[in-house]
C-alpha positions as CSV (number, residue, x, y, z in Angstrom):
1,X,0.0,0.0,0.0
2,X,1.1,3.4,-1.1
3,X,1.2,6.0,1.8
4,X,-0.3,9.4,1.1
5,X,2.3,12.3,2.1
6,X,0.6,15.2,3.1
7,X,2.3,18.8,1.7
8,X,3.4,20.4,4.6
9,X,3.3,24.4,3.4
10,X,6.1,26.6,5.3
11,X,5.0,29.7,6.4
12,X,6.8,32.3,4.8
13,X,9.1,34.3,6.8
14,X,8.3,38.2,6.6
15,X,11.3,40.5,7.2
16,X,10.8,42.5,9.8
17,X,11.9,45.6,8.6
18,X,10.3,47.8,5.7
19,X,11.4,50.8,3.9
20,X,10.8,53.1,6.7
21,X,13.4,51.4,8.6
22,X,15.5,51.4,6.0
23,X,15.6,55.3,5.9
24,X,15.9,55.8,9.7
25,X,18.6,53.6,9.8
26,X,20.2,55.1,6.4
27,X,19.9,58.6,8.0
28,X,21.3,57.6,11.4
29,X,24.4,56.2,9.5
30,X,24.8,59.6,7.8
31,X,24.7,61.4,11.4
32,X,27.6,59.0,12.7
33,X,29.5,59.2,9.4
34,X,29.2,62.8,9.8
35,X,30.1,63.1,13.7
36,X,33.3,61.1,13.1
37,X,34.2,63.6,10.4
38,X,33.6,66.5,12.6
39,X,35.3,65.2,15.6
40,X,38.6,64.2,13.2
41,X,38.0,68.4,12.1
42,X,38.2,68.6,15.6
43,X,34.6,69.8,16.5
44,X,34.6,69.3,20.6
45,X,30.7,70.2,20.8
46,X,28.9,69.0,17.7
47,X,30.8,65.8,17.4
48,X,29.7,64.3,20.7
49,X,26.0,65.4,19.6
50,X,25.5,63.9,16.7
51,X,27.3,60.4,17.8
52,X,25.1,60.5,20.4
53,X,21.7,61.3,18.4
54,X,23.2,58.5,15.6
55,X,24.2,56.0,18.1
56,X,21.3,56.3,21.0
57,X,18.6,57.5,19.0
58,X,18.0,56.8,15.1
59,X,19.3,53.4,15.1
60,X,17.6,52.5,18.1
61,X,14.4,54.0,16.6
62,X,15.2,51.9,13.2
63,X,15.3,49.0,14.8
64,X,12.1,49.2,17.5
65,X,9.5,50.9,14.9
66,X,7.5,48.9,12.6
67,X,7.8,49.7,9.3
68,X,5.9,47.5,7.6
69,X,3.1,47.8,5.7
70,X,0.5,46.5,7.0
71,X,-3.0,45.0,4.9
72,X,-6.3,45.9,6.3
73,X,-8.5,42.9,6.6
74,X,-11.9,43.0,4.7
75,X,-13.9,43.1,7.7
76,X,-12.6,46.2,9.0
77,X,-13.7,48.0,5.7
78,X,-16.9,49.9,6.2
79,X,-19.2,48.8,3.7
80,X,-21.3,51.7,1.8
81,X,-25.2,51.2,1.0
């Protein structure tokens, strides 16, 4: 007797980040890039501030917000008539 092998479907893995993420992150590189090049020019009060808004805020924020897009179910749709 043959056995009958049932398909078992993965569920496909979402990445967790979206474009918004993307940006923040993008941005808060540009910040750091451009702390280290002001602290090399030898900047003593804007280079600590922008490593520290690159560093402890946008990539933190990157990483915590959803930015995802998310699909509204059909149910949730008002209906007109």
């Amino acid at each position: 007797m043959a056995k009958k092998v049932k398909k078992v479907e993965k569920e496909r893995y979402e990445w967790p980040f979206g474009p918004k993420n993307y940006i923040i992150f993008g941005v808060g590189l540009l910040v750091i890039i451009l702390g280290y090049i002001s602290l090399a020019s030898g900047s003593i009060t804007l280079a600590p501030i922008l490593l520290i808004l690159g560093y402890c805020v946008l990539i933190p924020v990157a990483i915590i917000i959803d930015g995802r897009k998310r699909e509204v179910p059909a149910e949730s749709v008002k209906s007109e008539g």
